[in-house]
TIBATI-782645 format. One record per residue (C-alpha): residue in one letter; x, z, y; residue number from 1. Coordinates in nm, 3 decimals, always signed. Each point is the difference from the previous one (the first is absolute). Layout:
<nodes>
<node A <X Z Y> NUM>
...
</nodes>
This chain:
<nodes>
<node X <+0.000 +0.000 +0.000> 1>
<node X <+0.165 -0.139 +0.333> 2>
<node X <-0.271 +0.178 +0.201> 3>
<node X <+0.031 +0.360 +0.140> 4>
<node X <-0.296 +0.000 +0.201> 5>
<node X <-0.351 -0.154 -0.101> 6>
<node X <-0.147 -0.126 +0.334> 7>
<node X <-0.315 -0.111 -0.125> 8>
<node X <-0.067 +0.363 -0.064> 9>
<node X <-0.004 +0.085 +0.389> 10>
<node X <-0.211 -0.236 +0.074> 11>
<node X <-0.246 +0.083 -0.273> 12>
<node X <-0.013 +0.351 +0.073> 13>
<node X <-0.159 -0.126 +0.355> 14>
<node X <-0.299 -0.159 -0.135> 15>
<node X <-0.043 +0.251 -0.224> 16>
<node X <-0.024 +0.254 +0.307> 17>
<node X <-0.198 -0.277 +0.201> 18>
<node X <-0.274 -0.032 -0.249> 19>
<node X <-0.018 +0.433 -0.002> 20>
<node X <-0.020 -0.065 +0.375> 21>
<node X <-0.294 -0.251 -0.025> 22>
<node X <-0.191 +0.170 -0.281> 23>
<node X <-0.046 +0.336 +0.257> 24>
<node X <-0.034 -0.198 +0.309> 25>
<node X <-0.280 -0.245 -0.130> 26>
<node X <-0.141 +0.145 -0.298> 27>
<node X <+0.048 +0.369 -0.112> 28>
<node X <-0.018 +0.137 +0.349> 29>
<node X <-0.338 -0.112 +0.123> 30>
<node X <-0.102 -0.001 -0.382> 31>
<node X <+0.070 +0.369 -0.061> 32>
<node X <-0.107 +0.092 +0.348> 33>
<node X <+0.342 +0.055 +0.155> 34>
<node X <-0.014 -0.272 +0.244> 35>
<node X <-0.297 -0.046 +0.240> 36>
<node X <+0.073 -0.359 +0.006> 37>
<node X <-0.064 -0.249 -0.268> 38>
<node X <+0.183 -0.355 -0.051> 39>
<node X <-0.181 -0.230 -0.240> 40>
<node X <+0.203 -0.280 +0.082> 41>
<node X <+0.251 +0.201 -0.274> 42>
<node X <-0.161 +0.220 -0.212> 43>
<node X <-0.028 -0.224 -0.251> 44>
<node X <+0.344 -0.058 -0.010> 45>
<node X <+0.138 +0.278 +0.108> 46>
<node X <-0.179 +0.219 -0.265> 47>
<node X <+0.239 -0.116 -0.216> 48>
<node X <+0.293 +0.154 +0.211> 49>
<node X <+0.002 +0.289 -0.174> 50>
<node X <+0.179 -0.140 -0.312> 51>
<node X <+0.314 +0.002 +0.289> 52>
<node X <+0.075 +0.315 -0.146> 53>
<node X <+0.053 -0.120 -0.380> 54>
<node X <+0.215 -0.229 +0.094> 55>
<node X <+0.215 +0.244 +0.213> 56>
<node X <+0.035 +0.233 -0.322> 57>
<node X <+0.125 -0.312 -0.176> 58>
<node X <+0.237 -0.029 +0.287> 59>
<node X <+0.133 +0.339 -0.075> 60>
<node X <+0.041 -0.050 -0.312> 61>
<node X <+0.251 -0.290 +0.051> 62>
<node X <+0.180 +0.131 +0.333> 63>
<node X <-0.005 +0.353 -0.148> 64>
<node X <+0.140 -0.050 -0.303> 65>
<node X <+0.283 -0.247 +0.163> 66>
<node X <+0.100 +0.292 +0.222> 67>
<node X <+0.022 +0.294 -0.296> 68>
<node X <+0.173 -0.259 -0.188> 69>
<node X <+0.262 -0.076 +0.232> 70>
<node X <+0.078 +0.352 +0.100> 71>
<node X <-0.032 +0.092 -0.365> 72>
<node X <+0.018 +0.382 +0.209> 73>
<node X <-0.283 +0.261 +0.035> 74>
<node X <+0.127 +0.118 +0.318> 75>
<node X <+0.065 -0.381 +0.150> 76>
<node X <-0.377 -0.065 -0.110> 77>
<node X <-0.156 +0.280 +0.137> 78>
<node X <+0.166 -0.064 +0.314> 79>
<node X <-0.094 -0.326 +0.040> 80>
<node X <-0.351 +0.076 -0.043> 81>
<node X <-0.036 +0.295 +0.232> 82>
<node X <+0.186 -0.213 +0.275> 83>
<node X <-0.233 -0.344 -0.114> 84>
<node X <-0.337 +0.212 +0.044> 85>
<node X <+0.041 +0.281 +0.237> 86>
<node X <+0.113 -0.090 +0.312> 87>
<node X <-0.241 -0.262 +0.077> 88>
<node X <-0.277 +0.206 -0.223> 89>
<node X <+0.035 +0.333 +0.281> 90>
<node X <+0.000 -0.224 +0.268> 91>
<node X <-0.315 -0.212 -0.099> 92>
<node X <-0.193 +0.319 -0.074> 93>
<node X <+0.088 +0.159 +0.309> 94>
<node X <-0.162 -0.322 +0.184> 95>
<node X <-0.281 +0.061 -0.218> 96>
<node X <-0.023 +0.342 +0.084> 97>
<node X <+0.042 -0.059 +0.386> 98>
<node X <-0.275 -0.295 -0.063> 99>
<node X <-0.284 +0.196 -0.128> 100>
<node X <+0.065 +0.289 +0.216> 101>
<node X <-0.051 -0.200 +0.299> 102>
<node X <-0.226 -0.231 -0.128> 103>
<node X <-0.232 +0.160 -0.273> 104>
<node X <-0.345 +0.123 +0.102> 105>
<node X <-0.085 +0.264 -0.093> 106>
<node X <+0.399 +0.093 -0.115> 107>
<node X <+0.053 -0.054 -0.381> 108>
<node X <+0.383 +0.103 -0.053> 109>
<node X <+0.162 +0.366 +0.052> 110>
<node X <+0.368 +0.066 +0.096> 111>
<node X <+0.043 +0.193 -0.399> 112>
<node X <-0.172 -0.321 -0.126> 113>
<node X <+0.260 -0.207 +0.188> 114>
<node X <+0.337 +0.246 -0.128> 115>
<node X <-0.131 -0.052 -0.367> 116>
<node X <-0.026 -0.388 +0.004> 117>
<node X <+0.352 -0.016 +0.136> 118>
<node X <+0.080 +0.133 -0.337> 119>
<node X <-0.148 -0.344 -0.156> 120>
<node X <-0.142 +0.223 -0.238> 121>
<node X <-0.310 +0.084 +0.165> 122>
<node X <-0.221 -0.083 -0.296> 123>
<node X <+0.155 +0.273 -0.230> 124>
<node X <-0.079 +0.296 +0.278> 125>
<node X <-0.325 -0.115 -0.024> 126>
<node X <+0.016 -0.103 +0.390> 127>
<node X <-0.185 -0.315 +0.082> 128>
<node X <+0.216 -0.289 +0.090> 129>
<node X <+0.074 -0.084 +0.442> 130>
<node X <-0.030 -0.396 -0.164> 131>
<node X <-0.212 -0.097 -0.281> 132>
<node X <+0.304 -0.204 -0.090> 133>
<node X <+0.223 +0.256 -0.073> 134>
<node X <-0.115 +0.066 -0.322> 135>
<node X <+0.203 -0.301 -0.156> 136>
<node X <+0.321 +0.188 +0.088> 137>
<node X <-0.085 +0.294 -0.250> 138>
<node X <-0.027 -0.254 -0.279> 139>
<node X <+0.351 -0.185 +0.138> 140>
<node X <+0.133 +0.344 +0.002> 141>
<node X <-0.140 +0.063 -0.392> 142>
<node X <+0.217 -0.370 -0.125> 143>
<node X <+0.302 +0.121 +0.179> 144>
<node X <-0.020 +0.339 -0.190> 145>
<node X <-0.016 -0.177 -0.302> 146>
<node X <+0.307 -0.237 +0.089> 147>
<node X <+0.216 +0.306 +0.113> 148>
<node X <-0.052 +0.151 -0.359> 149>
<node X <+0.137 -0.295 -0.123> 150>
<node X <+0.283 +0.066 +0.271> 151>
<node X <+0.028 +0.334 -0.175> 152>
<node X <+0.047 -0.067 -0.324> 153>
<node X <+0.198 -0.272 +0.021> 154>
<node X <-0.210 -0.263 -0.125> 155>
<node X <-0.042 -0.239 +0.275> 156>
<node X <+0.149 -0.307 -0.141> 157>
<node X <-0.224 +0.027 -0.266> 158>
<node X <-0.328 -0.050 +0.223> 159>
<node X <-0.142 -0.239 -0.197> 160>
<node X <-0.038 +0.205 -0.307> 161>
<node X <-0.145 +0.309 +0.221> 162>
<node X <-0.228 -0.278 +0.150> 163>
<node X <-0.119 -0.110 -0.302> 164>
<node X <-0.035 +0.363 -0.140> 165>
<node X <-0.261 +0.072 +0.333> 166>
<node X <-0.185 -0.319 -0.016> 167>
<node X <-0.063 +0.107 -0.354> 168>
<node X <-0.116 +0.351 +0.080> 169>
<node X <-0.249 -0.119 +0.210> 170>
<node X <-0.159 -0.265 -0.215> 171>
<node X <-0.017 +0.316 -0.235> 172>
<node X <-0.138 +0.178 +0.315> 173>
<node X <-0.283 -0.272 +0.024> 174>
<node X <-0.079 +0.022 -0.392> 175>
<node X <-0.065 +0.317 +0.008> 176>
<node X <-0.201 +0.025 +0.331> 177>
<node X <-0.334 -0.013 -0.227> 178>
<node X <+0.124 +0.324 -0.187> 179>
<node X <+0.041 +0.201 +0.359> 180>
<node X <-0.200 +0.366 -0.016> 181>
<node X <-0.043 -0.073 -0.388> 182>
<node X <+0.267 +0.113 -0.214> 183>
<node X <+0.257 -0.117 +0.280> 184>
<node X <+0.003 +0.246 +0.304> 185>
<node X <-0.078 -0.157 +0.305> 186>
<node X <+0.235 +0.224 +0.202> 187>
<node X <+0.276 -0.069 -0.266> 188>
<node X <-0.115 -0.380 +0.049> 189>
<node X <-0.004 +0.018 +0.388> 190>
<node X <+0.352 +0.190 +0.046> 191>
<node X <+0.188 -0.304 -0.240> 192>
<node X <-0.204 -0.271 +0.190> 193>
<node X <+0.116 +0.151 +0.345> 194>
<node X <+0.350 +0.077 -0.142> 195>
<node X <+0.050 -0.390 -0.098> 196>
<node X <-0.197 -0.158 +0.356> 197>
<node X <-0.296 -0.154 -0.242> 198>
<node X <-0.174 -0.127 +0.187> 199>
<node X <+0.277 -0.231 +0.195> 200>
<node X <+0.290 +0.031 -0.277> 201>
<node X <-0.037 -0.419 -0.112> 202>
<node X <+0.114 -0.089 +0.375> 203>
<node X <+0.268 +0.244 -0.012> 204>
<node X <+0.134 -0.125 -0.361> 205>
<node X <-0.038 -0.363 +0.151> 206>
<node X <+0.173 -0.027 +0.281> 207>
<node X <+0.275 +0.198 -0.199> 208>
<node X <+0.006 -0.269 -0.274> 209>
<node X <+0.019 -0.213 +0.265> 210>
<node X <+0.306 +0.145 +0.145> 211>
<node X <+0.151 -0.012 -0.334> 212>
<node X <-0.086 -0.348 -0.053> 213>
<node X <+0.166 -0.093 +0.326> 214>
<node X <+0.327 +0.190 -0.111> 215>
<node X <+0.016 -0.067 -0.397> 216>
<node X <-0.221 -0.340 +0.022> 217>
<node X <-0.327 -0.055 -0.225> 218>
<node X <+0.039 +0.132 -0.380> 219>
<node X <-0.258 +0.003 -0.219> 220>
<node X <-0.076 +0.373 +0.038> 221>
<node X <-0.007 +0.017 +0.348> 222>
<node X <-0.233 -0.282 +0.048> 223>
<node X <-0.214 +0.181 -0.250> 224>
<node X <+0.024 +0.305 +0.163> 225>
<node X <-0.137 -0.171 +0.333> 226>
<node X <-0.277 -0.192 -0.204> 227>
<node X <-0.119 +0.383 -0.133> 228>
<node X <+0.013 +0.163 +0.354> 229>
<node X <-0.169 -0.320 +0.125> 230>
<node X <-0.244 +0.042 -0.263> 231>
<node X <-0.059 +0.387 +0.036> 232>
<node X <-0.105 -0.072 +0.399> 233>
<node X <-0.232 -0.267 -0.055> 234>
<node X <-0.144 +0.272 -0.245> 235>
<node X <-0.060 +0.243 +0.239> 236>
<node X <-0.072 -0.221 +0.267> 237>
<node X <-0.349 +0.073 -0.136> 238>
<node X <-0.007 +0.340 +0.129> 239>
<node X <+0.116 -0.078 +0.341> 240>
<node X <-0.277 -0.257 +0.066> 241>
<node X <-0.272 +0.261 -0.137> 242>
<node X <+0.148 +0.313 +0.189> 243>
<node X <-0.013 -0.284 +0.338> 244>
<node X <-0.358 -0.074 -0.101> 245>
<node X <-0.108 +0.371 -0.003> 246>
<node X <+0.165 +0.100 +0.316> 247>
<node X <-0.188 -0.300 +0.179> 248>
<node X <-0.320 -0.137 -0.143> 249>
<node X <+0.022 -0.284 +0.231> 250>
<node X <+0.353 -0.111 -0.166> 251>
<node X <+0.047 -0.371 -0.057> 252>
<node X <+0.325 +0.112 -0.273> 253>
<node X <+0.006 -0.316 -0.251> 254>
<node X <+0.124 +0.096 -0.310> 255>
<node X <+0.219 -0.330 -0.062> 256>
<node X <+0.064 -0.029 +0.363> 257>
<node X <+0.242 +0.308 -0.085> 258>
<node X <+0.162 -0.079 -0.290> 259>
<node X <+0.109 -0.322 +0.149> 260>
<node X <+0.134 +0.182 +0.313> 261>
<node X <+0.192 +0.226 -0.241> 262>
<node X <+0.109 -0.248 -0.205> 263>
<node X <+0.149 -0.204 +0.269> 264>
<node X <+0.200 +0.327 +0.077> 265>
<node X <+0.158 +0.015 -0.328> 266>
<node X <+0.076 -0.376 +0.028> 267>
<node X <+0.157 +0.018 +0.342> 268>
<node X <+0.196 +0.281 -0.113> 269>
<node X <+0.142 -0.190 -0.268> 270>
<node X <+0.088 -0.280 +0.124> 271>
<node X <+0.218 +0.222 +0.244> 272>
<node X <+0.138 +0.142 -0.284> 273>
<node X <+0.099 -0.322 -0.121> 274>
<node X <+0.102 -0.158 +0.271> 275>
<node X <-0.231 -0.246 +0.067> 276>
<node X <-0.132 +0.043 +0.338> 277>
<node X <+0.159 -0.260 +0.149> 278>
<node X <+0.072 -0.047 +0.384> 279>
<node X <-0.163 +0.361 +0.067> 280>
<node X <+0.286 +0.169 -0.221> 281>
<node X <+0.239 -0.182 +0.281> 282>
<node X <-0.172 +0.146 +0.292> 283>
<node X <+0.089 +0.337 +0.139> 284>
<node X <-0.305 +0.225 +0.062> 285>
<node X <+0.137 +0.348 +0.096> 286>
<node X <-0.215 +0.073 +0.290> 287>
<node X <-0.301 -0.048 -0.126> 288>
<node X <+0.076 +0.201 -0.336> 289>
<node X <+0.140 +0.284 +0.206> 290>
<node X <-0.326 +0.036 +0.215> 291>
<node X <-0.203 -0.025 -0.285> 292>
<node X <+0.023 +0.417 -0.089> 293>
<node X <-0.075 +0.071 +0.343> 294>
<node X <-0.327 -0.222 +0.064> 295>
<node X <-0.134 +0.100 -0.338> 296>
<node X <+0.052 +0.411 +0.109> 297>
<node X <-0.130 -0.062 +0.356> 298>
<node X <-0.270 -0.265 +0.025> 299>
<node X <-0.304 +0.144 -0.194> 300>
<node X <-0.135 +0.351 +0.192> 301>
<node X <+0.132 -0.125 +0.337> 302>
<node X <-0.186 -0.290 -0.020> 303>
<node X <-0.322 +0.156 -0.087> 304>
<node X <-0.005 +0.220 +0.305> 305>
<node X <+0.089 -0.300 +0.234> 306>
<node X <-0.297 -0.208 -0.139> 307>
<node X <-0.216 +0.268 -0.016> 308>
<node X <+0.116 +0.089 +0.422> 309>
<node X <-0.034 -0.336 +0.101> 310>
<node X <-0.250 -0.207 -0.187> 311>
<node X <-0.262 -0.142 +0.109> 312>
<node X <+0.122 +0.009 +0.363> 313>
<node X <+0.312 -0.200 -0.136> 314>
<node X <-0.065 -0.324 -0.177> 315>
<node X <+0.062 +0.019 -0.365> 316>
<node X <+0.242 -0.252 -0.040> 317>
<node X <+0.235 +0.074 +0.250> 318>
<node X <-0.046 +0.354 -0.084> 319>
<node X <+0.067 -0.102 -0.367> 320>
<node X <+0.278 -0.216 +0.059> 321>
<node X <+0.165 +0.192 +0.274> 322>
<node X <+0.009 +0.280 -0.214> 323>
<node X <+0.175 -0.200 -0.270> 324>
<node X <+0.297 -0.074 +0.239> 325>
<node X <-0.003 +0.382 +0.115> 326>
<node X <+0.071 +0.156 -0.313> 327>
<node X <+0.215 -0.302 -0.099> 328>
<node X <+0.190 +0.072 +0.321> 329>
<node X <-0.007 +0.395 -0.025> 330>
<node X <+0.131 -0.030 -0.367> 331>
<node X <+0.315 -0.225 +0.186> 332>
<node X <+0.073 +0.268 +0.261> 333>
<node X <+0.008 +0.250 -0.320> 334>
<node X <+0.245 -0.181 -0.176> 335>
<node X <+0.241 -0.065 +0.283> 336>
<node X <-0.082 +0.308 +0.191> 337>
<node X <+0.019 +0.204 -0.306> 338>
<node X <+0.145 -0.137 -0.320> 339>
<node X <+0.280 -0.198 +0.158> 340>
<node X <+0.109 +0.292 +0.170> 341>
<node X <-0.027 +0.318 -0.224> 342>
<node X <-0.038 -0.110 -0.352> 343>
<node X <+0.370 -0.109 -0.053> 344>
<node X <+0.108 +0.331 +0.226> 345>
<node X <-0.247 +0.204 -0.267> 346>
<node X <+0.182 -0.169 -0.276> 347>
<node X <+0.324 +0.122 +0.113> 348>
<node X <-0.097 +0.344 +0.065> 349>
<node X <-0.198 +0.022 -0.372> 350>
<node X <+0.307 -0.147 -0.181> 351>
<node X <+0.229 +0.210 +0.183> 352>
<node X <-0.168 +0.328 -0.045> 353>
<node X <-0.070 -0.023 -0.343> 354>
<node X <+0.374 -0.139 -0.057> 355>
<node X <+0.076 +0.317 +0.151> 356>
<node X <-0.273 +0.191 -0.198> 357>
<node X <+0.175 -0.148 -0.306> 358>
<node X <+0.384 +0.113 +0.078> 359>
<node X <-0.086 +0.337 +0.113> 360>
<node X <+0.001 +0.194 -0.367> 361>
<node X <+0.374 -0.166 +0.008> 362>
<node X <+0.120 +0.127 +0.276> 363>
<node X <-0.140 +0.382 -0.062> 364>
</nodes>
C-alpha cells in the first residue's frame, strides 16, 4: 500500500454529517416538534438523513482501527482520541450551552447539566443530553473501549480474527433474541448486547474490514467477513424502520429505500478499500473532513432555537439555508479557532505527562 492517507474518507465523513444536518433541519425537527418551522421541500429526502450516522460508525471503524494499528500503543491511542474528540467536543457544547441559555423559552438546560455533558458521558449519569446528537459519542466511546483491549492484550494485529469473533457473537445475540425473559435473562442478555455495541456493531466490524482490506488487500476471509456484517445490517435494518415508524406515525420510511442506502455504504466503502475510487482518491479533502466533527456536535439544538425565534417572521428558505452556512461556518471557526491551535499543544502536554508518569517509579 503506497497510500498513507485515504482522502476519500474526509470527504465522506462530510456528507455523512451533511445528511445528519438535513435530517434535523427538514425532517426530525418540525416532525418531533422541535422546530416550529416545517420544510416539505426536504422531508422526504431528508428523512433519510439519519442513516448519516451508520455510515460514520463505519467510518470509525476504518480510521479507528488504522490509528490503534499504527501506534500499536495503549497510551499513543488513548491520546489520540482524547485530543481527536475533546477539544472541539467542550467547545461545541459550551456554544450549545450559551445558545439555549440565551435563546430557549422557557430555559431548558442547567449549569450541573452543562458540567456533566462536558464529560461526554452524560448518558451514564443519567443527565439528559445539551444536543440530541451527542448520544452517538457514547457508542464511539463503547468501539474504542473495545479496540484499546485489544491494545492491552496485545492482540491488535490480529483484528480480523477478534472481528470475526464479535460479528459472530452478535449473530448469536440475534438468535437468541426470541429466548429473552425465557430461560435467557434479559438483564444477562441486555448487559452482553450493550457490552458488544449490538445494535451498531456490523458498521463498526465493516469499516474495520475495510481498513484491513485497504492494508492486506481482498482475501477470501475478509471479503466474507464484510459480506456477513453487510448482511447482519440489512437484518436489522428492519428494526430501525419500525422503531422510525412508531416514533412518527406520519413516517414515509421505505423499507427497500434503506437497504439500498446502506448497501451503497458498504459498496462505497469498499471500493475505497480497494482502491478504486478513481480521481476522488487524487483529490485532497482535509477541510471539509476536519469540520465535519464540529458541524455534526453544533448544528442540531442551535438550530432549533433559531427557527423556532425567527420563523414565520423570517422566510423559510433563507432561514433554512442561512442556517446551513451558519453552522457550516461556526463548525470552521471551531476547527481553526480551536483544534488548530490546542489539540497538537494538548497532545504534547498528554504525552509528556504520562511519559513522565511512566519514569517516575525509576527514578524513586
Amino acid at each position: 500500500m503506497t497510500r498513507t492517507r485515504v482522502n476519500e474518507i474526509d470527504l465522506l465523513r462530510f456528507l455523512a454529517a451533511l445528511s445528519v444536518v438535513f435530517f434535523h433541519y427538514a425532517y426530525r425537527g418540525p416532525a418531533g416538534g422541535f422546530s416550529a418551522m416545517p420544510y416539505p421541500l426536504l422531508a422526504p429526502v431528508a428523512e433519510y438523513g439519519f442513516l448519516g450516522v451508520e455510515l460514520f460508525f463505519m467510518i470509525s471503524g476504518f480510521v479507528v482501527l488504522m490509528t490503534a494499528a499504527a501506534s500499536a500503543r495503549l497510551r499513543d491511542f488513548c491520546i489520540s482520541r482524547v485530543v481527536r474528540l475533546y477539544p472541539a467536543f467542550w467547545t461545541c457544547c459550551t456554544l450549545t450551552f450559551l445558545a439555549s441559555v440565551a435563546l430557549a423559552v422557557p430555559r431548558n438546560v442547567t449549569f450541573v447539566q452543562y458540567v456533566v455533558n462536558l464529560t461526554m458521558v452524560a448518558d451514564l449519569f443519567r443527565v439528559p443530553l445539551l444536543e440530541g446528537a451527542y448520544w452517538s459519542l457514547l457508542v464511539e466511546i463503547r468501539f474504542y473501549a473495545l479496540v484499546a483491549a485489544l491494545l492491552i492484550i496485545g492482540k491488535i494485529h490480529q483484528a480480523q480474527r477478534y472481528l470475526a469473533m464479535w460479528l459472530l457473537a452478535c449473530i448469536a445475540l440475534e438468535l437468541l433474541a426470541p429466548f429473552a425473559g425465557t430461560w435467557i435473562p434479559a438483564s444477562a442478555l441486555h448487559v452482553v448486547r450493550t457490552l458488544l455495541i449490538f445494535d451498531y456493531a456490523a458498521y463498526f466490524i465493516a469499516g474495520a474490514t475495510c481498513f484491513l482490506i485497504w492494508r492486506e488487500g481482498p482475501a477470501v476471509s475478509r471479503v466474507t467477513l464484510l459480506a456477513a456484517s453487510w448482511a447482519l445490517a440489512i437484518y436489522q435494518s428492519g428494526v430501525i424502520v419500525r422503531k422510525v415508524r412508531a416514533e412518527n406515525a406520519m413516517s414515509t420510511l421505505n423499507d427497500g429505500v434503506v437497504i439500498g442506502i446502506l448497501t451503497l455504504f458498504f459498496l462505497v466503502m469498499a471500493l475505497i478499500a480497494l482502491g478504486r475510487t478513481g480521481s476522488i482518491a487524487r483529490y485532497r479533502w482535509p477541510l471539509v473532513g476536519a469540520i465535519s466533527y464540529p458541524l455534526y456536535l453544533l448544528h442540531q439544538n442551535i438550530g432549533y432555537l433559531v427557527f423556532n425565534r425567527l420563523y414565520p417572521t423570517v422566510n423559510a428558505h433563507l432561514l433554512f439555508w442561512g442556517m446551513i452556512a451558519a453552522v457550516l461556518g461556526a463548525a470552521y471557526g471551531v476547527h481553526v479557532l480551536v483544534e488548530r491551535r490546542f489539540a497538537a499543544r494538548m497532545k504534547t502536554y498528554l504525552t509528556g505527562a504520562l511519559a513522565s508518569r511512566a519514569r517516575a517509579p525509576q527514578n524513586m
